[in-house]
SERO-4910 file (N, C-alpha, C, O; in steps of 0.05 Angstrom, whole numbers):
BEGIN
 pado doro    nc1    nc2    nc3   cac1   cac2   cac3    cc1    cc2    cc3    oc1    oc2    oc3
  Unk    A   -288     49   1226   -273     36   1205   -243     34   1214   -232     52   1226
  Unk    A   -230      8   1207   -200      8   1225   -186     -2   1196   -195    -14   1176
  Unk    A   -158      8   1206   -134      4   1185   -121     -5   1205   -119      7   1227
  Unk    A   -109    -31   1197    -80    -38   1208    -61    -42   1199    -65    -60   1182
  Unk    A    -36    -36   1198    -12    -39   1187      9    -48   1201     30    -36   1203
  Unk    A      5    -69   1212     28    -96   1229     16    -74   1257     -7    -72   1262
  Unk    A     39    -57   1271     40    -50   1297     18    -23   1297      3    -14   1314
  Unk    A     23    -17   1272      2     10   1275    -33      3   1270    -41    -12   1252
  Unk    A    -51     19   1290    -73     13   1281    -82     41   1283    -69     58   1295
  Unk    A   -115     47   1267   -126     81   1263   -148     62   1255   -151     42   1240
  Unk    A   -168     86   1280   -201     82   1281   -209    106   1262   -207    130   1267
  Unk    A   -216     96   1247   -240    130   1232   -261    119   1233   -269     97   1227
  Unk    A   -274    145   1244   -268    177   1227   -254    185   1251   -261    182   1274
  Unk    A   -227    199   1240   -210    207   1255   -189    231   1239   -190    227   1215
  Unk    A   -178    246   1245   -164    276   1225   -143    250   1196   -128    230   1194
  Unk    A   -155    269   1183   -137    253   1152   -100    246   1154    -82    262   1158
  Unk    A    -99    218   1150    -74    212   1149    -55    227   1126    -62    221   1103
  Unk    A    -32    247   1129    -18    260   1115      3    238   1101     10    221   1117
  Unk    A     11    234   1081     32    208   1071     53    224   1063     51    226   1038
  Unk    A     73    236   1072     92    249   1059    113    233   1033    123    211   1038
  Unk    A    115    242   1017    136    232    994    159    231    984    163    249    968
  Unk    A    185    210    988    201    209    992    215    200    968    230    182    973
  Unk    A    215    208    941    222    191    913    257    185    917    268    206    923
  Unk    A    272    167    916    300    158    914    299    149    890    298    125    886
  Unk    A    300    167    870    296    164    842    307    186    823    297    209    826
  Unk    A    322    183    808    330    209    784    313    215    758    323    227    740
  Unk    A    291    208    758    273    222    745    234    226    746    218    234    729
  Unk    A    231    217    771    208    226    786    194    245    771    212    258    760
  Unk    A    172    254    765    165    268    757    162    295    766    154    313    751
  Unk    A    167    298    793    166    328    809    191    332    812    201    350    799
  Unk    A    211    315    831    225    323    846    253    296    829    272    283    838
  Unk    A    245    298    813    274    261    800    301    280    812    304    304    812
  Unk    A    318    261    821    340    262    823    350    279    840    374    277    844
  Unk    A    331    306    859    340    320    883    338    294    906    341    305    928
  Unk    A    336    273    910    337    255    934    336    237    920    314    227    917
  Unk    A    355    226    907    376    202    900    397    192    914    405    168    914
  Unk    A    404    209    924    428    208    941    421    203    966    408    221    977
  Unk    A    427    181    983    410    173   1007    413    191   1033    396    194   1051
  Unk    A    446    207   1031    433    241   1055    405    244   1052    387    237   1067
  Unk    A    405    262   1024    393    275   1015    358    265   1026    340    279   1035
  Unk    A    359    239   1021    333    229   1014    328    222   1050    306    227   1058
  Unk    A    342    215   1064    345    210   1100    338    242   1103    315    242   1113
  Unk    A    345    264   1099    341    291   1111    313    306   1100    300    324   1110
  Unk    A    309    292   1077    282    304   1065    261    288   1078    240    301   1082
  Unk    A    262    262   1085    250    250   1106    240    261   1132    217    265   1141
  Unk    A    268    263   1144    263    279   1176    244    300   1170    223    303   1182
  Unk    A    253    315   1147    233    350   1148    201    336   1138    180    340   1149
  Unk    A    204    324   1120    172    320   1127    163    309   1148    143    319   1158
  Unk    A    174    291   1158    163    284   1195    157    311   1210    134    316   1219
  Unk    A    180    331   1213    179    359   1223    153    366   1216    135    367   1233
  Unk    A    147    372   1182    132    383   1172     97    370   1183     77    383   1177
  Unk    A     98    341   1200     77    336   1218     63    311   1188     39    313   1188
  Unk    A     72    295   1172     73    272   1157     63    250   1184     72    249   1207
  Unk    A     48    238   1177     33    213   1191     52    190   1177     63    177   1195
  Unk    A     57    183   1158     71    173   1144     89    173   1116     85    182   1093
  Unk    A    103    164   1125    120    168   1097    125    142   1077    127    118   1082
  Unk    A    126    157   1051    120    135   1031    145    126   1015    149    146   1001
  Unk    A    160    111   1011    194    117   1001    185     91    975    173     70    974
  Unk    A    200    110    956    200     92    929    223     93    917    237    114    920
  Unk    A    230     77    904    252     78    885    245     65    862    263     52    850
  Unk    A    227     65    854    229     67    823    202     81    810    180     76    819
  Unk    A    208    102    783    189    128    780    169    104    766    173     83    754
  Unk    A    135    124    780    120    114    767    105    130    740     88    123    724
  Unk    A    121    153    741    112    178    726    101    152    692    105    128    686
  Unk    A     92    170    682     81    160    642    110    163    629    125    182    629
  Unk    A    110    141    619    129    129    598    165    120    617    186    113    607
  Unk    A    157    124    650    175    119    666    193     90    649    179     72    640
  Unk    A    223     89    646    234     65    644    232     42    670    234     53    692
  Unk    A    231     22    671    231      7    694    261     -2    709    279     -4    692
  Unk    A    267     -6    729    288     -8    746    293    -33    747    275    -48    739
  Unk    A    318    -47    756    316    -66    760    318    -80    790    335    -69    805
  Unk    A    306    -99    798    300   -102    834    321    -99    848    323    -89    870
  Unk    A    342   -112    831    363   -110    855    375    -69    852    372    -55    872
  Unk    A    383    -62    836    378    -29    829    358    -12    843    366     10    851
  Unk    A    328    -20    849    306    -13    870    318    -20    902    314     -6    922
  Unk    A    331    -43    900    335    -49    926    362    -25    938    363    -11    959
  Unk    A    377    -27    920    407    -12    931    396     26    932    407     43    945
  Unk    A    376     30    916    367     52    931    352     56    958    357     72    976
  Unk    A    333     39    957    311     38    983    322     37   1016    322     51   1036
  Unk    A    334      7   1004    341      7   1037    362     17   1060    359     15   1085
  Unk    A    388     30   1043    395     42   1056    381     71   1065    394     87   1078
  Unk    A    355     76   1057    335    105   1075    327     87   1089    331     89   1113
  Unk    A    313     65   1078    292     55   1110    303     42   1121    289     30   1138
  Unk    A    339     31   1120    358     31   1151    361     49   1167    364     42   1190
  Unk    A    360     76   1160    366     98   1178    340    107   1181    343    128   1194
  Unk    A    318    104   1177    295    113   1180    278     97   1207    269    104   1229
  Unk    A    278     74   1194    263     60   1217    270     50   1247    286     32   1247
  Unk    A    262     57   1268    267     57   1291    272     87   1295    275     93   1319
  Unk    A    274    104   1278    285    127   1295    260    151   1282    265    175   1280
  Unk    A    233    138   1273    221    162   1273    196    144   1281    193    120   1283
  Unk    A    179    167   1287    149    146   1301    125    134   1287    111    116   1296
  Unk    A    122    146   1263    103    139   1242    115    119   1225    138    113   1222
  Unk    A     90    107   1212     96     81   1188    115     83   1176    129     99   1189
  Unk    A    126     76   1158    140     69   1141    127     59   1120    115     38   1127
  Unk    A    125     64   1098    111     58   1066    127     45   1046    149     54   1052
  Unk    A    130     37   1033    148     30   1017    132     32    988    122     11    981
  Unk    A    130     45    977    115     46    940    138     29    915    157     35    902
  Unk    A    123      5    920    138    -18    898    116    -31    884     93    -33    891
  Unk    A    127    -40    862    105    -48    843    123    -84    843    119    -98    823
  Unk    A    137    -92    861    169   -110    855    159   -131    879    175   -126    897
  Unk    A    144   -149    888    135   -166    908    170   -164    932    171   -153    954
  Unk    A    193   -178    917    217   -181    933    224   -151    950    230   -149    974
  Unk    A    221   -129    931    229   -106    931    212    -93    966    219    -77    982
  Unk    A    188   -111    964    168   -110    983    173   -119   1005    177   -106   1026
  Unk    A    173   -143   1004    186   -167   1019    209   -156   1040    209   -159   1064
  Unk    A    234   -139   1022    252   -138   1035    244   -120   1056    247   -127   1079
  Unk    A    232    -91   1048    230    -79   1058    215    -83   1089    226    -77   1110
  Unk    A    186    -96   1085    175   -107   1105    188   -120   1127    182   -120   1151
  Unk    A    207   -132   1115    228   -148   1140    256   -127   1162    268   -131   1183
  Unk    A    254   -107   1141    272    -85   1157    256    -67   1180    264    -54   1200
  Unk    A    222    -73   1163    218    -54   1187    190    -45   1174    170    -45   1188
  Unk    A    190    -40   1154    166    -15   1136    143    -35   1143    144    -60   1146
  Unk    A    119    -14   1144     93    -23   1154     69    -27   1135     47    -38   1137
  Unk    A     81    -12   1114     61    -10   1092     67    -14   1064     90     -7   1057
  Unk    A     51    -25   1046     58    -31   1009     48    -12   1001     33     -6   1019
  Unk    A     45      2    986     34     24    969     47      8    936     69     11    926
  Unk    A     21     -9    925     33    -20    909     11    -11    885    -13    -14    884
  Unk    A     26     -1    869     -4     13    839    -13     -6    822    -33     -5    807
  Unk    A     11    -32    824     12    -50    803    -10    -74    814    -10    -98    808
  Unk    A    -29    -59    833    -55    -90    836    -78    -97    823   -100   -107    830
  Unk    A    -63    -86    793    -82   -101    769    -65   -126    769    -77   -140    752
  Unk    A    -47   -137    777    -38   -160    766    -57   -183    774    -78   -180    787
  Unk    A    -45   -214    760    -59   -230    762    -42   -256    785    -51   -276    796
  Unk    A    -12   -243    784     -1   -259    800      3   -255    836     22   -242    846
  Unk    A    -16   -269    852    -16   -266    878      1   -271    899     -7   -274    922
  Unk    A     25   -273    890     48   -280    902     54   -244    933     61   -241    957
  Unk    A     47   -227    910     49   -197    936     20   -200    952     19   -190    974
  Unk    A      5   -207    946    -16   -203    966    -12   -232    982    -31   -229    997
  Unk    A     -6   -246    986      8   -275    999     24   -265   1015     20   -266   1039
  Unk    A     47   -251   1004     59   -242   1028     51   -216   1045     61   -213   1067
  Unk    A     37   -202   1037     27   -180   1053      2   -196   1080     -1   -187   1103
  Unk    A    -10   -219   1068    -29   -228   1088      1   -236   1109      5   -224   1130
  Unk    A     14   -252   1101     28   -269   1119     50   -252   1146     57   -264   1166
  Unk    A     57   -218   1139     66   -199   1146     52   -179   1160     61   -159   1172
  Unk    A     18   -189   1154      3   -159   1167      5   -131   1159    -10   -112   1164
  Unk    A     35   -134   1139     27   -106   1130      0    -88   1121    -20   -100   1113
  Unk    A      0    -56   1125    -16    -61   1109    -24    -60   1078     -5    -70   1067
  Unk    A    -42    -53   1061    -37    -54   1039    -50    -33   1019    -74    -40   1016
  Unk    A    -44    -15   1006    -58     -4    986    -62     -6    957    -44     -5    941
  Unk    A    -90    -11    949    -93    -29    924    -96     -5    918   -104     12    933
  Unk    A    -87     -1    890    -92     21    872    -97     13    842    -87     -6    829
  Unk    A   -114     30    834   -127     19    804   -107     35    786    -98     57    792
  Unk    A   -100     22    765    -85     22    744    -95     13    719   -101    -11    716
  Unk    A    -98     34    693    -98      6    663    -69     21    650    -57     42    645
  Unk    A    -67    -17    650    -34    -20    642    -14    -13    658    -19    -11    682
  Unk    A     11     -9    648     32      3    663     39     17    669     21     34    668
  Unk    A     62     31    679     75     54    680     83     60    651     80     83    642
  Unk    A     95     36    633     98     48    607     78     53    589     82     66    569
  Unk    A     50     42    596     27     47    576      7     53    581    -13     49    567
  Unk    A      9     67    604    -21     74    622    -32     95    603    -56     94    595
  Unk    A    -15    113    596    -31    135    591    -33    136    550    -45    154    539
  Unk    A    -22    116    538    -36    108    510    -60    105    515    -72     86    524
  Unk    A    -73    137    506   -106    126    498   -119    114    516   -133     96    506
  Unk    A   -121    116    544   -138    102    567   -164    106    564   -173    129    563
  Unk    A   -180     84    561   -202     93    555   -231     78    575   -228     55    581
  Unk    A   -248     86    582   -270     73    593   -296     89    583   -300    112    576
  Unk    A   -314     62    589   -346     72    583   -354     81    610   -371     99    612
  Unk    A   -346     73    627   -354     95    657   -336     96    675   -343     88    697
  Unk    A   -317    104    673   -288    110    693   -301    103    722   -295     79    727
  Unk    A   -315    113    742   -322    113    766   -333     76    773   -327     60    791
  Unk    A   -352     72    750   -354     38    753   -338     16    760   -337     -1    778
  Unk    A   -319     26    730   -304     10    728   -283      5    743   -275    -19    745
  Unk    A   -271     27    758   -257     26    783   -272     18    801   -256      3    812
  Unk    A   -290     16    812   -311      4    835   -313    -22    828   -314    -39    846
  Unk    A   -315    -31    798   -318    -62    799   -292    -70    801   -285    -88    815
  Unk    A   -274    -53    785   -243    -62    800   -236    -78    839   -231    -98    851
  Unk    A   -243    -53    841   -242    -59    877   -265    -83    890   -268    -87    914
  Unk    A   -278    -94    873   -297   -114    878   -282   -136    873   -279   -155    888
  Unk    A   -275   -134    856   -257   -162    840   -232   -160    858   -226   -183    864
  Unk    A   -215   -143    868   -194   -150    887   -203   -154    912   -200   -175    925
  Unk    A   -213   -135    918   -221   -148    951   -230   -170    955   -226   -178    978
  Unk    A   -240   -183    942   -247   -222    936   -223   -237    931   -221   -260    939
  Unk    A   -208   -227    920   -171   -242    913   -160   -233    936   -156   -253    949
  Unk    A   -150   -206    952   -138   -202    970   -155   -220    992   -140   -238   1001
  Unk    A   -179   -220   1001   -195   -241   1015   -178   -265   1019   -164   -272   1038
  Unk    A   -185   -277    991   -175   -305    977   -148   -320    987   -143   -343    993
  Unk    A   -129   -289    985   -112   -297    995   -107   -292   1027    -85   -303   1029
  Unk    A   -112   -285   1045   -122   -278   1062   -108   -258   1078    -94   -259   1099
  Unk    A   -116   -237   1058   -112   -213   1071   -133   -197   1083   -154   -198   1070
  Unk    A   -134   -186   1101   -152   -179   1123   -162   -154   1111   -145   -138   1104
  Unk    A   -191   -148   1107   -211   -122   1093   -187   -101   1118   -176    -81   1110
  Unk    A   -183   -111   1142   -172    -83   1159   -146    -81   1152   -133    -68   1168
  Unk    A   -132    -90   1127   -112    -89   1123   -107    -73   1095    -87    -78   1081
  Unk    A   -121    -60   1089   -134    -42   1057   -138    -19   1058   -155    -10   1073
  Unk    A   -125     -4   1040   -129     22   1035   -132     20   1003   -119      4    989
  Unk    A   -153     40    995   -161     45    968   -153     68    949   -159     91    955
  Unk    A   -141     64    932   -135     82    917   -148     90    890   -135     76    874
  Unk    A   -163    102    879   -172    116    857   -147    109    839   -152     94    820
  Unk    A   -116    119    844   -107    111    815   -108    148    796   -107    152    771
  Unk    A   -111    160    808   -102    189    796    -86    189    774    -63    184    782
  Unk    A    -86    192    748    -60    193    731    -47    169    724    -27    168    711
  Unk    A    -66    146    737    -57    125    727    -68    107    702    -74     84    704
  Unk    A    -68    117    687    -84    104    663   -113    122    662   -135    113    656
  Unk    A   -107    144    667   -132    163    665   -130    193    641   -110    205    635
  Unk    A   -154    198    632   -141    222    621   -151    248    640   -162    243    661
  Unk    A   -147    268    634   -151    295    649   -178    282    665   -182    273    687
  Unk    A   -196    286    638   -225    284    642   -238    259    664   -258    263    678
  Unk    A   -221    234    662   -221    226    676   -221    226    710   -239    224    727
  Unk    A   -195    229    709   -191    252    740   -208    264    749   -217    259    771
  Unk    A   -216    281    736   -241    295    750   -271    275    757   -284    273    778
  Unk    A   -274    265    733   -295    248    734   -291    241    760   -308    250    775
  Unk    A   -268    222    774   -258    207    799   -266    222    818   -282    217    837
  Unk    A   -255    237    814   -245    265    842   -279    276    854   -288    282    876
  Unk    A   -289    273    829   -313    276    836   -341    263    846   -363    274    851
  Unk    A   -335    237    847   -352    215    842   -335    198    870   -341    175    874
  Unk    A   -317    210    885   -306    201    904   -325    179    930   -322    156    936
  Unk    A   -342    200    938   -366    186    961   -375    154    942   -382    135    955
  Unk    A   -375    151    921   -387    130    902   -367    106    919   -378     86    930
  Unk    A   -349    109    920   -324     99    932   -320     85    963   -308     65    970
  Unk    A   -332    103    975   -345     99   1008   -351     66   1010   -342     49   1025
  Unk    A   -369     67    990   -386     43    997   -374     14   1016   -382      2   1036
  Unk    A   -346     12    993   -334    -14   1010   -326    -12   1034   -316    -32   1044
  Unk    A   -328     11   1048   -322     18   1078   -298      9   1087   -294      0   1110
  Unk    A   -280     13   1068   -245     15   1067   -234     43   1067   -246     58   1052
  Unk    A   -214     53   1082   -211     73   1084   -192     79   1054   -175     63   1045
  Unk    A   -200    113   1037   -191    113   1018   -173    138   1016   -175    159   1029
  Unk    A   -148    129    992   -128    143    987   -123    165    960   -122    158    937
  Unk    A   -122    185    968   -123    196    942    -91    203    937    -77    201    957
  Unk    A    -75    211    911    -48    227    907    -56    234    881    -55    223    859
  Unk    A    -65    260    890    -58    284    859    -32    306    862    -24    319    843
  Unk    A    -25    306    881      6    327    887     21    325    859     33    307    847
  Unk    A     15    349    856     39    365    828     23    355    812     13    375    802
  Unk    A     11    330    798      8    317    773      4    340    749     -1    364    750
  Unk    A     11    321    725      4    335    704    -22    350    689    -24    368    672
  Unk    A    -43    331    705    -65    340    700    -78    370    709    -95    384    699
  Unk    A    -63    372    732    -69    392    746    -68    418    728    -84    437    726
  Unk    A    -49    415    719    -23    441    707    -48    450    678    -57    473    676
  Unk    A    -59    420    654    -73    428    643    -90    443    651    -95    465    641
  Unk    A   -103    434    674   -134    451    681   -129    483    686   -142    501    676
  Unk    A   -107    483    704   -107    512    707    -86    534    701    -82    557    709
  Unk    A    -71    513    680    -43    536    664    -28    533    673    -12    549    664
  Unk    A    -15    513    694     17    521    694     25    507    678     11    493    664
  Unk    A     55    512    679     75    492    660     91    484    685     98    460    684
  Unk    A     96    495    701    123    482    719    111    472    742     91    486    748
  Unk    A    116    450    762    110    429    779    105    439    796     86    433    811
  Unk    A    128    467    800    121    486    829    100    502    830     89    514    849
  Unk    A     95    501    806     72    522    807     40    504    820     24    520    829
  Unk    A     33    480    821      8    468    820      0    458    851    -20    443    855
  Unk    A     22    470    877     11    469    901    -13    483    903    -20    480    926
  Unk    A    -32    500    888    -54    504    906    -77    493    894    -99    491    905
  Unk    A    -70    484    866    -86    454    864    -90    430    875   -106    414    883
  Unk    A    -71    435    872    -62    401    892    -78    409    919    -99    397    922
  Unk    A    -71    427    937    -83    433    960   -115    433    951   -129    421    968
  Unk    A   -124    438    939   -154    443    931   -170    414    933   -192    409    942
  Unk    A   -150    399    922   -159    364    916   -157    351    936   -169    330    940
  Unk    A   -136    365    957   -134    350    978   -156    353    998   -161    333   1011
  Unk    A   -170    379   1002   -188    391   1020   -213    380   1002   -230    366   1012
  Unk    A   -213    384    980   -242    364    970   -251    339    971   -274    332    970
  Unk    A   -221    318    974   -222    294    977   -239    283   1013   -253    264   1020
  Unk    A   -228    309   1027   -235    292   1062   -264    305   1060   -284    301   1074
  Unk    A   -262    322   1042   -298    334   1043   -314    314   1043   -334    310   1058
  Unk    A   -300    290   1015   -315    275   1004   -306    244   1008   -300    226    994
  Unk    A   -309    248   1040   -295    205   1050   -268    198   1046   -260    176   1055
  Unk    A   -249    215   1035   -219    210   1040   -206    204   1064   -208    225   1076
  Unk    A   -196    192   1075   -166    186   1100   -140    196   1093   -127    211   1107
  Unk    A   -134    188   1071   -110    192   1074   -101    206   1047   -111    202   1025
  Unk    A    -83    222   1052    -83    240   1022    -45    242   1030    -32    245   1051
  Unk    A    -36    239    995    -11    230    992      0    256    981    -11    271    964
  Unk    A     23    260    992     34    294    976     70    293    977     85    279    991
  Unk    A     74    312    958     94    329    968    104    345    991    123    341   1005
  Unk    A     87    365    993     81    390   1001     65    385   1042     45    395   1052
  Unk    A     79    370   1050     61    359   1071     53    394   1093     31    404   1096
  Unk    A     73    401   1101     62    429   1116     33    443   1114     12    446   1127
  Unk    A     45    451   1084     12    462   1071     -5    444   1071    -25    447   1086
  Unk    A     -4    422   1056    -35    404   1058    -46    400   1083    -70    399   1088
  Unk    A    -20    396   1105    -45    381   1129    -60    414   1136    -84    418   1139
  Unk    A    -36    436   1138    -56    465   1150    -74    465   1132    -84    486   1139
  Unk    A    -86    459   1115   -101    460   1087   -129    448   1102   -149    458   1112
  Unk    A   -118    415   1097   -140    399   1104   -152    397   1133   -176    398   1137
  Unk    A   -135    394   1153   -143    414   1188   -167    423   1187   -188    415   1195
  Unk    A   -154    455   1169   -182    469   1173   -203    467   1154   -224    481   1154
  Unk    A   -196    449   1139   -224    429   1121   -239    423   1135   -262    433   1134
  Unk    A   -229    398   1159   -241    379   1170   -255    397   1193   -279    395   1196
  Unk    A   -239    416   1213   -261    440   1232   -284    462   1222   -299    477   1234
  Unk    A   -281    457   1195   -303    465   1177   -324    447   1177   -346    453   1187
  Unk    A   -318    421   1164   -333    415   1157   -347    399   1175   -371    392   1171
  Unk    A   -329    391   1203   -336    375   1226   -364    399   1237   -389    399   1237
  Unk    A   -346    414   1244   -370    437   1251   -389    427   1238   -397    408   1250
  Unk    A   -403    431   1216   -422    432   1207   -445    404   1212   -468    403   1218
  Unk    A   -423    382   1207   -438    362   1219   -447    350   1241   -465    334   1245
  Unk    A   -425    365   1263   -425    362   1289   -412    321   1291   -422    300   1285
  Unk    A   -381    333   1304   -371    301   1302   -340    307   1325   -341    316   1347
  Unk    A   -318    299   1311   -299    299   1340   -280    316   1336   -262    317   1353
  Unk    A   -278    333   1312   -267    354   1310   -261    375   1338   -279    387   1350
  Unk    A   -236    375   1344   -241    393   1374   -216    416   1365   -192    413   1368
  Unk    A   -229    440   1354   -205    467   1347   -194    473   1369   -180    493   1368
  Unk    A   -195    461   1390   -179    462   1413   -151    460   1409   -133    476   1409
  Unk    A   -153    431   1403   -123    408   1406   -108    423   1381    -86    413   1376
  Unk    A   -115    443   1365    -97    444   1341    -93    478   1344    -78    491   1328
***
């Protein structure tokens, strides 16, 4: 299975892509407003590269529940002064998480390799037009509603379906427009218009997912759901959940898993994959690591 993202290409089955997270935002739901400040957000960068990040994901505007929306040119004056000083001087992708087609656009042209866009319930194909025409690559992620209304009462008669017929119905529009199946990454949509119960339902029902033979994305890092299931109240506390979801996800057909916390998850998921490679017998080599 291949992913391409303009210059970068990855054959799987191959060790899970790490997405480190870069919010340039003051009210993010984990981390708002410690990397606002574009030092801040350039140096928290480098350390997740350190920290061994395959890619990094940079957003400026929160997608958290009941998030207010930004305005593009306001998204823009945060973003790109990080991915000016970013790109060319580190070796992995560049991501850009915009829900804003221009916001996209711009970015793509400075350099960034990838959309991480949540908003591909829309109906207007103007971002997937330009992602065919750029090669970026692209991650469709399922959403009901918005950032401001996702989480009013989300409701479905079979959560796992309905996301699968989701991804049926886009991959025929991203097609349409002609964006390349090797140009797709899948996202479940964690917390995006889901309730607790939900989530799990997903998390669990993951392999269901396999099918389109797109490599898939999971991001549960910190979420709120987490915290219900197992008691915390504070954000810092839900790294060894998060870690838990992340090591269950490559159990279960994941690539690429999106975090905070990049150090711990990849030593996390590593020795997931020499676990579980072992068992299957595949290219896991505890040598190289």
């Amino acid at each position: 299975m291949l992913f391409r993202a303009r210059q970068f290409q990855y054959v799987f089955p191959q060790p899970a892509l790490i997405m480190g997270i870069v919010n340039v935002t003051p009210d993010s739901f984990s981390d708002g407003g410690r990397f606002l400040d574009r030092k801040a957000a350039i140096a928290h960068a480098f350390k997740l590269v350190e920290e061994g990040a395959d890619i990094l994901d940079i957003g400026g505007e929160s997608t958290r529940p009941h998030a207010t929306p930004v305005s593009e040119e306001e998204e823009l004056q945060r973003v790109v002064p990080v991915l000016e000083e970013l790109i060319g001087k580190v070796a992995i992708p560049i991501s850009i998480d915009t829900m804003k087609v221009e916001v996209a656009r711009v970015a793509v042209k400075k350099g960034a390799s990838i959309v991480n866009d949540i908003a591909s319930n829309r109906d207007n194909d103007e971002m997937w037009r330009m992602v065919a025409q750029t090669g970026a690559g692209y991650i469709c992620t399922h959403m009901q509603g918005s950032p401001a209304t996702m989480q009013q009462n989300p409701h479905y008669d079979d959560v796992s379906t309905e996301v699968n017929n989701f991804f049926r119905e886009k991959l025929s529009r991203l097609q349409g427009c002609g964006v390349k199946a090797d140009q797709v990454v899948m996202d479940v949509g964690i917390g995006f218009g889901k309730t607790t119960g939900h989530n799990l339902e997903l998390l669990q029902d993951l392999r269901s997912f396999t099918k389109w033979e797109r490599p898939l994305m999971i991001g549960v890092s910190r979420k709120s759901f987490l915290g219900k299931l197992v008691g915390t109240v504070d954000v810092s506390d839900r790294l060894p959940a998060s870690v838990a979801c992340a090591c269950w996800a490559v159990q279960n057909g994941v690539q690429l898993i999106r975090t905070h916390d990049v150090a711990a998850t990849k030593q996390a998921v590593r020795m997931t994959e020499m676990l579980v490679k072992k068992i299957e017998g595949s290219w896991i080599n505890p040598g190289k690591f």
